[in-house]
MISE-197473 format. One line per field, with one value per atom (N, C-alpha, C): atom name; x, y, z. Coordinates in Angstrom, 1 decimal, decimal comma, padded with zeros to 4 digits. Atoms other than C-alpha are relative to their C-alpha. Layout:
N
atom [CA | ...]
x [X | ...]
y [Y | ...]
z [Z | ...]
This chain:
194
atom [N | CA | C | N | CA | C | N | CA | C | N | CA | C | N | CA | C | N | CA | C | N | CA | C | N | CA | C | N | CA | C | N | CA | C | N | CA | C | N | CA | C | N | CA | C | N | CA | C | N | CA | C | N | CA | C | N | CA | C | N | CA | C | N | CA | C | N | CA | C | N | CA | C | N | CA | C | N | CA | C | N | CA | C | N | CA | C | N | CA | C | N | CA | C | N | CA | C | N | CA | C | N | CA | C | N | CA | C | N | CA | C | N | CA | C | N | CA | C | N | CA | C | N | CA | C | N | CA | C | N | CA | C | N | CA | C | N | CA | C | N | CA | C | N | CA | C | N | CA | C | N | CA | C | N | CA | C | N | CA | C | N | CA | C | N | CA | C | N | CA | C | N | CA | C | N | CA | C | N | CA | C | N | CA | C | N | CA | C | N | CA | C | N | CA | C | N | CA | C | N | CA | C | N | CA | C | N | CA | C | N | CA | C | N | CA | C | N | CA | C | N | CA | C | N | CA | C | N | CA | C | N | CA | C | N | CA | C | N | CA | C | N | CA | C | N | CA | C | N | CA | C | N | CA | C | N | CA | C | N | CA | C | N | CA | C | N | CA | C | N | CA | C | N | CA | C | N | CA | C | N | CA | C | N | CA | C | N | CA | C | N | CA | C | N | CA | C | N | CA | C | N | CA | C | N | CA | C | N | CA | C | N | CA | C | N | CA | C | N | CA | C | N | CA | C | N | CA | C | N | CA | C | N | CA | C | N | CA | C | N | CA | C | N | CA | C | N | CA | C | N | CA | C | N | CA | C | N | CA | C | N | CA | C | N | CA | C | N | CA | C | N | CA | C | N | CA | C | N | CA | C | N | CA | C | N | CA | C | N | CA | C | N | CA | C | N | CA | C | N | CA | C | N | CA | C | N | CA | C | N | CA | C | N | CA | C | N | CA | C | N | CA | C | N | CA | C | N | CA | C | N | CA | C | N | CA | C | N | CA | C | N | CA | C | N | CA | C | N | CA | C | N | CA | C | N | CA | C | N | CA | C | N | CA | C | N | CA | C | N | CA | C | N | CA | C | N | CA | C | N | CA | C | N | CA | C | N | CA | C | N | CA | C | N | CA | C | N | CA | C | N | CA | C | N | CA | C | N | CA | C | N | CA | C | N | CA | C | N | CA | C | N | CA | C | N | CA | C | N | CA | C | N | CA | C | N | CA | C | N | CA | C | N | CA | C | N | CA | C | N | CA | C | N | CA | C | N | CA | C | N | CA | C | N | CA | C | N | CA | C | N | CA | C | N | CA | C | N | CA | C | N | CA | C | N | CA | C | N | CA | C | N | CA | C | N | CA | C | N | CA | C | N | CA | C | N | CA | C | N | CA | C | N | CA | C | N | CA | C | N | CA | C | N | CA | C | N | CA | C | N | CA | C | N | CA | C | N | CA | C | N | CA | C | N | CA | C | N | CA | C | N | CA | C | N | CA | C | N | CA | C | N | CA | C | N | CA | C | N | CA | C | N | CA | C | N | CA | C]
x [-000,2 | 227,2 | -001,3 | 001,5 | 223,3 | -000,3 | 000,5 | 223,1 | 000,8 | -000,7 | 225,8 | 000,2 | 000,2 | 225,0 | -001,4 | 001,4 | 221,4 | 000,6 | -000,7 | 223,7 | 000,4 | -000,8 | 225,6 | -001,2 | 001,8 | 221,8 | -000,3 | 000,5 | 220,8 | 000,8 | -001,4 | 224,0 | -000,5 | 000,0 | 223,8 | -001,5 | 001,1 | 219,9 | -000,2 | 000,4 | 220,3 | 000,7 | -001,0 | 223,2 | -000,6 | 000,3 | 221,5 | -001,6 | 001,1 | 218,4 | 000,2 | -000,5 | 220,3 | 000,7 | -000,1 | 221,4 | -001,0 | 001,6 | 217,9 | -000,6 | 000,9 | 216,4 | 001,2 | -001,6 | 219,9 | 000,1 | 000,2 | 219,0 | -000,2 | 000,1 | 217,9 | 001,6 | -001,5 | 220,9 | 000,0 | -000,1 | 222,3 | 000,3 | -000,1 | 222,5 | 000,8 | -001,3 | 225,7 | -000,8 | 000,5 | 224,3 | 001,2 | -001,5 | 226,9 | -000,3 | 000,7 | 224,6 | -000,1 | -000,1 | 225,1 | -002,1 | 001,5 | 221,5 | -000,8 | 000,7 | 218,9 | -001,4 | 000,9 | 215,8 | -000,8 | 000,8 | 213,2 | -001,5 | 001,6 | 209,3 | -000,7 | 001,1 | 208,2 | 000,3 | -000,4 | 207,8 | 000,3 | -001,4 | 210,5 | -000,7 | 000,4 | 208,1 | -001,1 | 001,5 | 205,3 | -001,1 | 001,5 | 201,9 | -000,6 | 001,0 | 199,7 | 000,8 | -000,6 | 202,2 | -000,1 | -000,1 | 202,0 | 000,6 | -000,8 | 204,3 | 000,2 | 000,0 | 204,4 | 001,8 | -001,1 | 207,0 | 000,3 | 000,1 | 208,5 | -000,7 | 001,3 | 206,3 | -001,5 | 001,8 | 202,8 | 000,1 | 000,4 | 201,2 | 000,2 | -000,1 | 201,2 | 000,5 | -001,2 | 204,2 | -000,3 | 000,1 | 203,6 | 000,6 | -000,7 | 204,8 | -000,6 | 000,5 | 202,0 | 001,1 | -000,5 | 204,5 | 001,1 | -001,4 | 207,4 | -000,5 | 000,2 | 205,5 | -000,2 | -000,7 | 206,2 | 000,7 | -000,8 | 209,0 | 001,3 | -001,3 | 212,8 | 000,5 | 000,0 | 213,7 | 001,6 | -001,6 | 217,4 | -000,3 | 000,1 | 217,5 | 000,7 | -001,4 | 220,0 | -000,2 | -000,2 | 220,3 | 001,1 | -000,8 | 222,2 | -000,9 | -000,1 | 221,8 | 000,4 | -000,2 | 221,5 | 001,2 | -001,3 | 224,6 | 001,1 | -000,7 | 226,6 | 000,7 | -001,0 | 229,8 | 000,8 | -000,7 | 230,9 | -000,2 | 000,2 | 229,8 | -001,5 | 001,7 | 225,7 | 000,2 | 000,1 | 226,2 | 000,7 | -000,9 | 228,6 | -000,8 | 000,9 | 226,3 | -001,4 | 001,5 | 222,8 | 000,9 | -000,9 | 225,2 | 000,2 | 000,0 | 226,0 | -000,9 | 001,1 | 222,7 | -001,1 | 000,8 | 221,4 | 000,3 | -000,3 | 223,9 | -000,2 | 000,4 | 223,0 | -001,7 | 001,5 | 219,2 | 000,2 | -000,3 | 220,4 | 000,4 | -000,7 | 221,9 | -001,0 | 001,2 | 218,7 | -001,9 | 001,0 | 216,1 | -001,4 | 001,3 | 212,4 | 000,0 | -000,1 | 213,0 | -000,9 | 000,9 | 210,8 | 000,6 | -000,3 | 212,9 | 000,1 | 000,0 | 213,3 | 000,4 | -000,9 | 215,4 | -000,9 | 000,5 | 214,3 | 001,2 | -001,6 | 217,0 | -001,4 | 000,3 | 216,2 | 000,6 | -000,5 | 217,3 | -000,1 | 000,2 | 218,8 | 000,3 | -000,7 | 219,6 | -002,0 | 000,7 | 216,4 | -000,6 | 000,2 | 216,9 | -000,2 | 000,3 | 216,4 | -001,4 | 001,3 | 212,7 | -000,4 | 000,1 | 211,0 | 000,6 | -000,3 | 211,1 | 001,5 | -001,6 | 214,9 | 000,3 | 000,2 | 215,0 | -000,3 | 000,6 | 213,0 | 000,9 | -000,9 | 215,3 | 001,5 | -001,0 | 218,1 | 000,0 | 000,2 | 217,2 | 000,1 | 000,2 | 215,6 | 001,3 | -001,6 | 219,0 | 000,7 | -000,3 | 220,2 | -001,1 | 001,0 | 217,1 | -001,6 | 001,2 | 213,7 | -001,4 | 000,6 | 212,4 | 000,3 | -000,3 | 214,1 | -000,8 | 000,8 | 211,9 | 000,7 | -000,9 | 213,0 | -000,8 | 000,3 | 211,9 | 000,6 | -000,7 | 212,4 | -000,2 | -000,3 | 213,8 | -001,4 | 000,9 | 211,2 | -001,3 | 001,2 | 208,3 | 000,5 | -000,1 | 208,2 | 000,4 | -000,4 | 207,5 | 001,7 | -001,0 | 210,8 | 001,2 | -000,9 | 212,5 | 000,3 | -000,4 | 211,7 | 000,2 | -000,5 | 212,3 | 001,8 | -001,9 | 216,4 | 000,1 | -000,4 | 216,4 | -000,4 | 000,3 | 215,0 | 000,5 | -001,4 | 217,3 | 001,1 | -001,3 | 220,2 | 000,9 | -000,6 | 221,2 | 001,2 | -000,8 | 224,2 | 000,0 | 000,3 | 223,7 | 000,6 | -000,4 | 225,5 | 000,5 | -000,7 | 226,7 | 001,0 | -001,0 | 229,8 | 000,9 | -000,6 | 230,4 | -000,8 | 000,9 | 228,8 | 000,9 | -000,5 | 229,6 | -000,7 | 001,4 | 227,4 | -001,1 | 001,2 | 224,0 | -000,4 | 000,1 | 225,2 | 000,7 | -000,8 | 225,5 | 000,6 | -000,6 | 227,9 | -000,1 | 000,4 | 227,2 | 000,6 | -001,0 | 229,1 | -001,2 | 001,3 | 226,5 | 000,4 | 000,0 | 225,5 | 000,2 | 000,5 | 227,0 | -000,4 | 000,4 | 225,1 | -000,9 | 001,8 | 222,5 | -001,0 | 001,1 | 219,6 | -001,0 | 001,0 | 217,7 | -001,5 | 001,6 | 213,5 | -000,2 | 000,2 | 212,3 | -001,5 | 001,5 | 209,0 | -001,5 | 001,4 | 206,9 | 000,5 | -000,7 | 208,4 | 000,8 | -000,5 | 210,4 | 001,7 | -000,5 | 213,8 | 001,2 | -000,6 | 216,3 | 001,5 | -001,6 | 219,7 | 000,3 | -000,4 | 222,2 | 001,7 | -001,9 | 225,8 | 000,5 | -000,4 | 227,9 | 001,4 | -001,3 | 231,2 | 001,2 | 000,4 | 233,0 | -000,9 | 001,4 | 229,9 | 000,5 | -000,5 | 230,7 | -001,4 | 001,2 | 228,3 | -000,7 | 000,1 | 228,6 | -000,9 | 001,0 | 227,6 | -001,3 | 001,8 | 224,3 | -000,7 | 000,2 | 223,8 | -000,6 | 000,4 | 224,1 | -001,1 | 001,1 | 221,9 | -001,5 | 001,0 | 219,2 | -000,6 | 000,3 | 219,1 | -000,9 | 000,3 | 218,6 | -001,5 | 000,7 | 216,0 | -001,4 | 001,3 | 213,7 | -000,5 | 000,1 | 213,8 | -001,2]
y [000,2 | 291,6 | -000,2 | 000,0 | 291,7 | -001,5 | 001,6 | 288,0 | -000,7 | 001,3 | 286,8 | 000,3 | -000,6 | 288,7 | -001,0 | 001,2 | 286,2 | -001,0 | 000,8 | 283,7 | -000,4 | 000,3 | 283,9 | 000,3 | -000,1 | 284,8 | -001,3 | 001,1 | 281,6 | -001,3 | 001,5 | 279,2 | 000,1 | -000,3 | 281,0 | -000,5 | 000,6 | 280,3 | -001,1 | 001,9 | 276,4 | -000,2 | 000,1 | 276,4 | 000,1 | -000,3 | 277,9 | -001,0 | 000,7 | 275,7 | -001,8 | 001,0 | 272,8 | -000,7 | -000,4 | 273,7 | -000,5 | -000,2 | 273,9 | -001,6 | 001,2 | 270,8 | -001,1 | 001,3 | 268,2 | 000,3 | -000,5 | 269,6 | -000,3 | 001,4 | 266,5 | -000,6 | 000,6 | 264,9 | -001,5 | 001,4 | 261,9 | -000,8 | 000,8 | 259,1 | -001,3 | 001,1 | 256,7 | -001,2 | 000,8 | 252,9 | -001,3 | 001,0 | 250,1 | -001,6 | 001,3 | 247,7 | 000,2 | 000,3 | 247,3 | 000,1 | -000,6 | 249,1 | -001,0 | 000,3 | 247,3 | 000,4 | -000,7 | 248,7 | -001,2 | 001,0 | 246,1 | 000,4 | -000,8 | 246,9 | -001,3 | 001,0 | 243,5 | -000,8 | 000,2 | 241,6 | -001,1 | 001,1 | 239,2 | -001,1 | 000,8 | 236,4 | 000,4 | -000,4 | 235,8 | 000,2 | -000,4 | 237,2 | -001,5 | 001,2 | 235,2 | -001,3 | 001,0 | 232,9 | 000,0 | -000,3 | 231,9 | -001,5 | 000,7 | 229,7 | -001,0 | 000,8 | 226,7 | 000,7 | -000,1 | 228,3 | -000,6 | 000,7 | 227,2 | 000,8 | -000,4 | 229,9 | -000,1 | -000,5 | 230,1 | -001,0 | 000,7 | 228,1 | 000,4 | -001,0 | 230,9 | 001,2 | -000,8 | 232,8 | 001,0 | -000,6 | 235,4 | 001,5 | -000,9 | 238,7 | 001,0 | -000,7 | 240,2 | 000,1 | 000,6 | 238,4 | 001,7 | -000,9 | 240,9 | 001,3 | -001,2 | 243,7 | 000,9 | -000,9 | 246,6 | -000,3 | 000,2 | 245,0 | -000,1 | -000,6 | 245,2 | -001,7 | 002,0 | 241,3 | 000,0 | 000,5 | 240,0 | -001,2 | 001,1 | 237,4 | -001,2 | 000,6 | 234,6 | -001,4 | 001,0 | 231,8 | -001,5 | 001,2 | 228,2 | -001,3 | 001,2 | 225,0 | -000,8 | 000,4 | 223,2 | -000,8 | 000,9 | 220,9 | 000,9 | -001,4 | 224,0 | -000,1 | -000,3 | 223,8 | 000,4 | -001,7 | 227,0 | 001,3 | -001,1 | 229,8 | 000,4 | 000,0 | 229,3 | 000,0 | -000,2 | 229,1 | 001,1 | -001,0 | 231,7 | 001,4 | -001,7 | 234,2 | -000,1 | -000,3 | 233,3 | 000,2 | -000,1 | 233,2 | 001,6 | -001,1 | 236,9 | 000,8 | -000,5 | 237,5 | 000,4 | -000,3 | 237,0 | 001,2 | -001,8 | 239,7 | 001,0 | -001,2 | 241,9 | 000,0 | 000,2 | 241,2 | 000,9 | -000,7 | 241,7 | 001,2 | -001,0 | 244,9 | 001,3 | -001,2 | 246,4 | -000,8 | 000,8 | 244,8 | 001,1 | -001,1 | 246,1 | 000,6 | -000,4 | 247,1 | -001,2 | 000,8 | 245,8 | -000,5 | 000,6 | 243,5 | -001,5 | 001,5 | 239,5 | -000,3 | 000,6 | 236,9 | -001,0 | 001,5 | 234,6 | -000,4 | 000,9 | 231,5 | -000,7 | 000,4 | 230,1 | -001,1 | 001,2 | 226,4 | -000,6 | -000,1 | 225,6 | -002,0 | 001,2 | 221,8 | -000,7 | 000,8 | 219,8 | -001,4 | 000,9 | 217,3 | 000,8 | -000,7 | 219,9 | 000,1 | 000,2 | 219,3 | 001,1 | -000,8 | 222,2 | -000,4 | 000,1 | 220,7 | 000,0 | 000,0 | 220,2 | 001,7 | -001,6 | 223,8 | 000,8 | -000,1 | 224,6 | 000,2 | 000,2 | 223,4 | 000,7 | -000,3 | 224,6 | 002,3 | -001,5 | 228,4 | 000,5 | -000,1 | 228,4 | -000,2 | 000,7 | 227,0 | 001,3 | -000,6 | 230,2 | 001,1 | -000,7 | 232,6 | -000,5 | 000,6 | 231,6 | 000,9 | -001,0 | 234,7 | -000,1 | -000,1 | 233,7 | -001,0 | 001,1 | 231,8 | -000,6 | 000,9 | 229,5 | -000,8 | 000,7 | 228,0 | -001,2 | 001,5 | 224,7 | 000,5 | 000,0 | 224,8 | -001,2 | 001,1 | 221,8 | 000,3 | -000,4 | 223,9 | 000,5 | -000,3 | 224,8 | 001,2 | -002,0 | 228,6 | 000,6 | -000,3 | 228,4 | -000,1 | 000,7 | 226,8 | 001,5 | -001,0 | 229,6 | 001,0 | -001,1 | 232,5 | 000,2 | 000,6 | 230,8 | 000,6 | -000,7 | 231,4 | 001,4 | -001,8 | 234,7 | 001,0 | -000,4 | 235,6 | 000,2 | 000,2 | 234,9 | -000,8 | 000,7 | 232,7 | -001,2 | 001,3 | 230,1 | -001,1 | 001,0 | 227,1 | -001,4 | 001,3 | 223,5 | -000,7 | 001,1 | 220,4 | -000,3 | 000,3 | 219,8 | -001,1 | 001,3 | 216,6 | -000,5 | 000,4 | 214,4 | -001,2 | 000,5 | 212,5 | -000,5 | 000,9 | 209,4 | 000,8 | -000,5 | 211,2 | 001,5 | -001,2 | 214,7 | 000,7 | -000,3 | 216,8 | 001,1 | -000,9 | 219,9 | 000,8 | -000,9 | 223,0 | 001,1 | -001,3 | 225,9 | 000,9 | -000,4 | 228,7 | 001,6 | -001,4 | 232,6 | 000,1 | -000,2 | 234,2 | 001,3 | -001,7 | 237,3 | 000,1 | -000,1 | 238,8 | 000,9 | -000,7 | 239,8 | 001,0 | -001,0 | 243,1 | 000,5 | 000,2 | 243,1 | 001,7 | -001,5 | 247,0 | -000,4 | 000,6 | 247,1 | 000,2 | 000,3 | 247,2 | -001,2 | 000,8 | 243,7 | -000,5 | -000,3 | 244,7 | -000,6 | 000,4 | 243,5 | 001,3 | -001,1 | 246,6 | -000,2 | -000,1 | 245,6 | -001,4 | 001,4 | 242,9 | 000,7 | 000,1 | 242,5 | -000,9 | 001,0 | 240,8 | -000,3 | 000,2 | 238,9 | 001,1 | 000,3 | 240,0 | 000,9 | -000,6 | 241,0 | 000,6 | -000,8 | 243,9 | 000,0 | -000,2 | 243,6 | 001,5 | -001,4 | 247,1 | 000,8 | -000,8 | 248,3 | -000,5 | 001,2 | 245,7 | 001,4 | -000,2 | 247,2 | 002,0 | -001,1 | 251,1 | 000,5 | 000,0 | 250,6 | -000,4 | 000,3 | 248,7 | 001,1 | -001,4 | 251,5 | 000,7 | -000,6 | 253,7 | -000,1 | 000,5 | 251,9 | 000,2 | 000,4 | 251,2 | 000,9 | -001,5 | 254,7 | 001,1]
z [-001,4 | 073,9 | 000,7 | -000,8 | 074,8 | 000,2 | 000,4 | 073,1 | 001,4 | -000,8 | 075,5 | 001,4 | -001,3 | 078,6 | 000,2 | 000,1 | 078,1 | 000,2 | -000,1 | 077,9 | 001,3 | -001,5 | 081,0 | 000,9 | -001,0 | 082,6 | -000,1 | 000,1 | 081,4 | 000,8 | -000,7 | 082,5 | 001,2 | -001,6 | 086,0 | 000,3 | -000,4 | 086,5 | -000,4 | 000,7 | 084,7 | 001,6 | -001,1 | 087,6 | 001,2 | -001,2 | 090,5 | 000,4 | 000,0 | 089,7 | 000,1 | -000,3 | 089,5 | 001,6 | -001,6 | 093,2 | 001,0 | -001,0 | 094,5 | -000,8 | 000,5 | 092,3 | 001,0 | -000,6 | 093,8 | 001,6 | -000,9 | 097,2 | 001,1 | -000,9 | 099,0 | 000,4 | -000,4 | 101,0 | -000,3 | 000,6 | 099,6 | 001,3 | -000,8 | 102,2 | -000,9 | 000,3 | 101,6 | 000,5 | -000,3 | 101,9 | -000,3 | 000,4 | 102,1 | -000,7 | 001,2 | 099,6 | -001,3 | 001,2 | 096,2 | -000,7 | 000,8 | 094,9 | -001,3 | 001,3 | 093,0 | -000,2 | 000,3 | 091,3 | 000,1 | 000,4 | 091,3 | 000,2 | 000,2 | 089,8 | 000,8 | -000,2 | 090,7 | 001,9 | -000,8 | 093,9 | 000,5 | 000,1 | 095,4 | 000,0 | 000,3 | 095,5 | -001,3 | 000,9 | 092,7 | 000,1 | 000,4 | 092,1 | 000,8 | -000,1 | 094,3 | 001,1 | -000,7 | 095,6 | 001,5 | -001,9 | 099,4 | 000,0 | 000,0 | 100,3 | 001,9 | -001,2 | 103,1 | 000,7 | -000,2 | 105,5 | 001,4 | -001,1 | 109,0 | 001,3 | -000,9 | 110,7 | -000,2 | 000,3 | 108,6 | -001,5 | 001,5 | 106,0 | -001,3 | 001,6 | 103,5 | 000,5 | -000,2 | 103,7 | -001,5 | 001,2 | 100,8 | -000,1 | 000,1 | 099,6 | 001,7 | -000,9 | 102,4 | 001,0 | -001,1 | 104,5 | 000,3 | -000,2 | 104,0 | -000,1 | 000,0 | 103,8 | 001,5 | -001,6 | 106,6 | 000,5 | -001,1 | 107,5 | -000,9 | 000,5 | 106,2 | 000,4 | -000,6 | 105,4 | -001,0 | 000,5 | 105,0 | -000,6 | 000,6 | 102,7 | 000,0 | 000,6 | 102,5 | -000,5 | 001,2 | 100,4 | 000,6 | 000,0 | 101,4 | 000,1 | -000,4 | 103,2 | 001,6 | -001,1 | 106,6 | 000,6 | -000,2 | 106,0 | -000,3 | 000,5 | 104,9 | 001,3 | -001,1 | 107,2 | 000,6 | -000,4 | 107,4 | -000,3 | 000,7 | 105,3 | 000,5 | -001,0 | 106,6 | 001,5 | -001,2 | 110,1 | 000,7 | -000,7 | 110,5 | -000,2 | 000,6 | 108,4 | 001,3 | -000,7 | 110,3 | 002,2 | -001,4 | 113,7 | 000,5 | 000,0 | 112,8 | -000,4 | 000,6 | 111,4 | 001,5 | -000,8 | 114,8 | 001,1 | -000,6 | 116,4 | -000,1 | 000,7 | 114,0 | 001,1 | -000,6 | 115,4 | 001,5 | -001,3 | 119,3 | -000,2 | 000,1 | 118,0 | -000,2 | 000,9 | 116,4 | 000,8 | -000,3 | 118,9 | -000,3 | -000,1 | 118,4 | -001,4 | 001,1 | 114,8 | -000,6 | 001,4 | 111,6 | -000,9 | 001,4 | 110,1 | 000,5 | -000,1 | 109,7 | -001,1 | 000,9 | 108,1 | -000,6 | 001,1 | 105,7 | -000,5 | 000,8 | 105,2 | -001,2 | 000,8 | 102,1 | -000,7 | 000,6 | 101,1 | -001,1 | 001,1 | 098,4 | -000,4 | -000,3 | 099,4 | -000,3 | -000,1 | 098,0 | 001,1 | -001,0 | 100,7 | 001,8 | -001,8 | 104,1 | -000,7 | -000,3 | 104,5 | 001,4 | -000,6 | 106,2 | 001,5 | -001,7 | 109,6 | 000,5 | 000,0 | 109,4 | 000,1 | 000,4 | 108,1 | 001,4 | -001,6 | 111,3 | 001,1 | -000,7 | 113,8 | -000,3 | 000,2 | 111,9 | 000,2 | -000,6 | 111,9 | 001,1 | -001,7 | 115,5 | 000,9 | -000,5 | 116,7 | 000,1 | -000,2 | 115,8 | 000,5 | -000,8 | 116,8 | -000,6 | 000,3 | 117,1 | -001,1 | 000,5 | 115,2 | -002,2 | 001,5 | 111,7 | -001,1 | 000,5 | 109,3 | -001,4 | 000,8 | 106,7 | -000,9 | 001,2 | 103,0 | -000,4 | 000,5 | 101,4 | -001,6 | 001,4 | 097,8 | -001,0 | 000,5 | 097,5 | -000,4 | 000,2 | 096,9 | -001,7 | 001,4 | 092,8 | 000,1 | -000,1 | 093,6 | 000,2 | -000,1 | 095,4 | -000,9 | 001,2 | 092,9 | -000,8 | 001,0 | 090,5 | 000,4 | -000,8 | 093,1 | -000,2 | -000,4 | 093,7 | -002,1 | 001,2 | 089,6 | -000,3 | 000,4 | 089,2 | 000,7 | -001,0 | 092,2 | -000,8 | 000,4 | 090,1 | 001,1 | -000,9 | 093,1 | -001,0 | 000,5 | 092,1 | 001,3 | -001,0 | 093,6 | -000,5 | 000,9 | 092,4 | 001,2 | -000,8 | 094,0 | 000,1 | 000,8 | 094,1 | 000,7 | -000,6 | 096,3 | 001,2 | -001,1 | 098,5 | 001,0 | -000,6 | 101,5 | 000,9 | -000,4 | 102,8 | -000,7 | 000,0 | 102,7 | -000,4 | 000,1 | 102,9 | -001,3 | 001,3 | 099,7 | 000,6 | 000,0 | 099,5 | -000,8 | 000,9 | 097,8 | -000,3 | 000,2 | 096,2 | 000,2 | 000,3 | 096,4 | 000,4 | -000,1 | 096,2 | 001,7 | -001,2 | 099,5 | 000,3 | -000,2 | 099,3 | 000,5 | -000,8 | 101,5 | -000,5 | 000,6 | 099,8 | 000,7 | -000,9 | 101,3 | -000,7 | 000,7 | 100,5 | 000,9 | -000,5 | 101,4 | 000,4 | -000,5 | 103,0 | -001,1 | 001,0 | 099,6 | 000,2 | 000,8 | 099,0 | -001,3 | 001,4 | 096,3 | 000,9 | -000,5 | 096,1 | -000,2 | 000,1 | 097,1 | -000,4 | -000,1 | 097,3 | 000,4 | -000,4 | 098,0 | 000,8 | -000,9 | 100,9 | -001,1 | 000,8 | 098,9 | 001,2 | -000,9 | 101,0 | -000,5 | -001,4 | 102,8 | 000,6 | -000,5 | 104,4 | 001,7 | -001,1 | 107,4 | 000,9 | -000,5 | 110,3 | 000,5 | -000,4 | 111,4 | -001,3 | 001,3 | 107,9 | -000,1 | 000,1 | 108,1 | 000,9 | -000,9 | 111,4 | -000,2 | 000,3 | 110,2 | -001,1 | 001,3 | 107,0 | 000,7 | -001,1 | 109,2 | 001,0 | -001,0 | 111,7 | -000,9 | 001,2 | 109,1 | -000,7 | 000,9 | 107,2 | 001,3 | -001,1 | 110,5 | 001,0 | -001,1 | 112,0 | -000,2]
């Protein structure tokens, strides 16, 4: 009986220690969690973007950056996201974060790109697939991206609609995946920039 009076001493203090270590409050986050050691651009890379010559990881650091992934000719799924991307913005003004659109259309040439962001707020900046770096960013992303019909001039693209979240190392945290809830952007954002 001595052996197993140690016993139940032991359970109870693994138990009550288990208590005290788990102790921190868990915060619910409505993004799909990802670990990442490395950072969302490459080592070194600086990148021509539509605000600064060299757009680099420095870029994203201290600040909470939404990522999204399409195309300027995109006729419904891109304009509706950076549209609501900019309410979210109005919603959370004065906060440390910014959008990076990211084109996956070889033919949008920054300055297009440019115009196309700004249109929706003048604060969101925007990459061209045309740069190499980016190229291998869109694959190390796991972005899907394909063509899948064209008309005159303009191509058409199936493509990742997820919004990518960069934490203020520049690491890459998480991803919205459709249907993407603005309210949850909105509460996770808060959250993050508080």
């Amino acid at each position: 009986t001595m052996n197993k009076s140690y016993i139940l001493y032991g359970i109870a203090f693994l138990l009550l220690m288990a208590v005290f270590v788990n102790d921190e409050p868990k915060v619910k986050v409505n993004y799909t969690k990802l670990y990442s050691e490395n950072m969302f651009l490459g080592e070194n890379v600086a990148i021509e973007s539509t605000k600064s010559q060299k757009f680099s990881n420095q870029s994203l650091k201290d600040k909470i950056t939404i990522v999204f992934f399409g195309y300027t000719s995109c006729p419904d799924f891109c304009p509706d996201t950076l549209a609501r991307a900019n309410k979210i913005f109005a919603k959370l003004q004065d906060k440390d974060i910014q959008l990076l659109f990211i084109s996956i259309d070889p033919k949008d040439e920054l300055s297009k790109i440019k115009k196309y962001v700004e249109y929706f707020n003048n604060d969101f900046i925007g990459l061209s697939i045309n740069n190499s770096d980016v190229k291998k960013l869109v694959e190390k992303s796991g972005v899907y991206a394909k063509k899948v019909s064209s008309t005159g001039s303009i191509d058409f693209y199936d493509h990742t609609g997820a919004i990518f979240l960069i934490n203020k190392e520049s690491k890459l945290m998480g991803l919205y995946t459709p249907p993407i809830k603005d309210e949850l952007i909105i509460s996770d954002l808060s959250r993050m920039t508080n």
